[in-house]
C-alpha positions as CSV (number, residue, x, y, z in Angstrom):
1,X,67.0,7.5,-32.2
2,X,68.2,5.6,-29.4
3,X,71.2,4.2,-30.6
4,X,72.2,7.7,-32.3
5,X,71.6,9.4,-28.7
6,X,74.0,6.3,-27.2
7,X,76.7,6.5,-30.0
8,X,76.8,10.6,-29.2
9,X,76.9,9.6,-25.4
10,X,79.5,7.3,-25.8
11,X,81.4,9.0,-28.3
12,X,81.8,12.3,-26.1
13,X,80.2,13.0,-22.8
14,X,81.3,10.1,-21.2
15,X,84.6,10.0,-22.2
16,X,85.4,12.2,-19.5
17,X,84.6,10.0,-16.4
18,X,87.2,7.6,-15.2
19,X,85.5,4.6,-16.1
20,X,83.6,5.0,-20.1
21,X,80.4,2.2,-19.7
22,X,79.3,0.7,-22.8
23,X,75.9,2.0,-23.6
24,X,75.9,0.6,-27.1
25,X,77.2,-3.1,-26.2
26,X,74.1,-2.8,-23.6
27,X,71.7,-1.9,-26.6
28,X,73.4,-4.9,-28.9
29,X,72.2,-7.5,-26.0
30,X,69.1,-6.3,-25.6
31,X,68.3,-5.9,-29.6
32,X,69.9,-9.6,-29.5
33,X,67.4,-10.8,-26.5
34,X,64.1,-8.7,-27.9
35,X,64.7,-8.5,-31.3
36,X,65.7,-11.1,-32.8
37,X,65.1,-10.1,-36.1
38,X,67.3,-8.8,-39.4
39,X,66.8,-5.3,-38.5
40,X,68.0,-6.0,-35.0
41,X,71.0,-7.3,-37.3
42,X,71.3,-4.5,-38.8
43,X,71.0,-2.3,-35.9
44,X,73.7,-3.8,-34.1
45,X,76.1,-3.7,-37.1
46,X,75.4,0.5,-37.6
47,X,75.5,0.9,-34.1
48,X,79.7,-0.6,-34.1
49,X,79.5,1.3,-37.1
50,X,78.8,4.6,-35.8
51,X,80.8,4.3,-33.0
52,X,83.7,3.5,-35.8
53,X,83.0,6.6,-37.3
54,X,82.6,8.6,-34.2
55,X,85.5,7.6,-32.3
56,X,88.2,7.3,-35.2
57,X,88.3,3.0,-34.3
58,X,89.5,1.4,-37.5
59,X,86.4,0.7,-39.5
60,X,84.6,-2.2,-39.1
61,X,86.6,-3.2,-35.8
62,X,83.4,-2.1,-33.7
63,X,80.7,-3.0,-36.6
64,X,82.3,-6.8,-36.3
65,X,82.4,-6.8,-32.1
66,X,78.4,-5.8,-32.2
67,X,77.2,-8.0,-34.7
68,X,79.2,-10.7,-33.0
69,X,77.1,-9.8,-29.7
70,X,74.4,-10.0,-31.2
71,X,74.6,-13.1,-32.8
72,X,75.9,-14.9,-29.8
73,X,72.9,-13.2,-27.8
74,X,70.3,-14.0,-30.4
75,X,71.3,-17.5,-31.1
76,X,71.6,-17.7,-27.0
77,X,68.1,-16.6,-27.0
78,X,66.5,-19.0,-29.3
79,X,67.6,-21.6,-27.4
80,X,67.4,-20.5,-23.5
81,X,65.1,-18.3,-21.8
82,X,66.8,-15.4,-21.1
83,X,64.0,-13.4,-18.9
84,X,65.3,-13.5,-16.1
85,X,67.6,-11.0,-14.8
86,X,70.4,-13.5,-13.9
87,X,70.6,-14.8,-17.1
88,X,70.6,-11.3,-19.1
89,X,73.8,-10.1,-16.5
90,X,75.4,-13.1,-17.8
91,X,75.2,-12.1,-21.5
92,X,75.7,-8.5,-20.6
93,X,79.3,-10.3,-19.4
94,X,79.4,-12.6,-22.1
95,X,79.0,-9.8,-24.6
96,X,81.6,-7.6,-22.9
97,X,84.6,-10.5,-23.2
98,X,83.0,-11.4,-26.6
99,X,83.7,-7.8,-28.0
100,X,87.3,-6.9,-25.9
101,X,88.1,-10.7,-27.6
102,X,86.5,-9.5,-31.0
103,X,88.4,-5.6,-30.8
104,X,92.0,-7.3,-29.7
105,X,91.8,-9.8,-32.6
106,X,91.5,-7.0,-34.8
107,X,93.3,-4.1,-33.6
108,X,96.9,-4.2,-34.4
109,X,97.5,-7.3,-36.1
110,X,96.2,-9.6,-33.5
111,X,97.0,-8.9,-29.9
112,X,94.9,-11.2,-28.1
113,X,98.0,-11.8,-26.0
114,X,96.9,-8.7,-24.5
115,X,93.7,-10.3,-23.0
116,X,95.8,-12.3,-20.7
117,X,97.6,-9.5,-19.0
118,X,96.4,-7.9,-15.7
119,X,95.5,-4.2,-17.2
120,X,93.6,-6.0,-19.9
121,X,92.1,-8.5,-17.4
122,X,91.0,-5.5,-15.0
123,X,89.6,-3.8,-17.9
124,X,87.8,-6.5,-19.2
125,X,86.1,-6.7,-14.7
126,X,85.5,-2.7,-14.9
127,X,84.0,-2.9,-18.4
128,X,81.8,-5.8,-17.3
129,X,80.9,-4.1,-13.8
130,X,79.9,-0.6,-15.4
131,X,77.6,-2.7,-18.1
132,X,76.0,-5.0,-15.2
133,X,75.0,-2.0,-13.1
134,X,73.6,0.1,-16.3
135,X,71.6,-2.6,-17.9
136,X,68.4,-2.5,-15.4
137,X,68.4,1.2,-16.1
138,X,69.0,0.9,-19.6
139,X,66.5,-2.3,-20.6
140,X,63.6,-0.6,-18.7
141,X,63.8,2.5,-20.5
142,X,63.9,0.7,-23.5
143,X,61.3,-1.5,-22.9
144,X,59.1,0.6,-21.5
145,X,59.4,2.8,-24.5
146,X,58.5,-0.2,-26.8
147,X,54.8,-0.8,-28.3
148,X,52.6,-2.6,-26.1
149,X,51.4,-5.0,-29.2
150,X,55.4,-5.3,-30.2
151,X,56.6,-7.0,-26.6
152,X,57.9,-10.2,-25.9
């Protein structure tokens, strides 16, 4: 239910601020950090999925950039502990250069030239900014609205 409120979010009502934050990357890292599991998997691939079909992205571009979040956050995970709030900022950043890397390799035949330029570099910052400054917000909602028996 979550991730079809975030995908609606994303997908229209904040398309109108200057800056859009990235509600779904911010669910892929924290599906990648708590549930490290094949439904998280799969939850990360529908979420790009839906926000492929929402937003009129060429399918699969977004399904590929979440699932590779995830799988950089959840193999991350297994080997670090990533409780502290340092640590999950980092992948929050991690994920955001992961996915702009992932969405410029396939949009357009390959432009991760693109990444290197200053629009693209100051998108990449504001991107990473807006997802740092959500994530509190958005992993203790989440977690709070977990089981009790189901927690890490």
């Amino acid at each position: 239910m979550v991730g079809i409120v975030s995908i609606v979010l994303q997908t229209t009502l904040v398309q109108h601020l200057p800056f859009v934050p990235d509600l779904l990357l911010i669910l892929c890292v924290y599906l990648g950090i708590y549930h490290r599991t094949v439904g998280g998997a799969a939850a990360a691939f529908f979420l790009g999925y839906g926000l492929d079909a929402c937003s009129g992205a060429p399918v699969g571009m977004n399904a590929f950039a979440m699932s590779l979040v995830f799988a950089t956050v959840s193999a991350t995970a297994r080997q670090l502990w990533l409780q502290n709030p340092a640590s999950v900022l980092f992948m929050v950043f991690l994920g955001v250069v992961l996915k702009t890397v992932a969405v410029l390799l396939l949009s357009d035949f390959g432009q991760i030239h693109l990444i290197f330029q200053a629009t693209a570099a100051r998108h990449i910052v504001w991107d990473a900014v807006l997802a740092i400054l959500l994530t509190p917000m958005v992993f203790t909602l989440l977690y709070r609205g977990e089981p009790f028996d189901y927690k890490v």
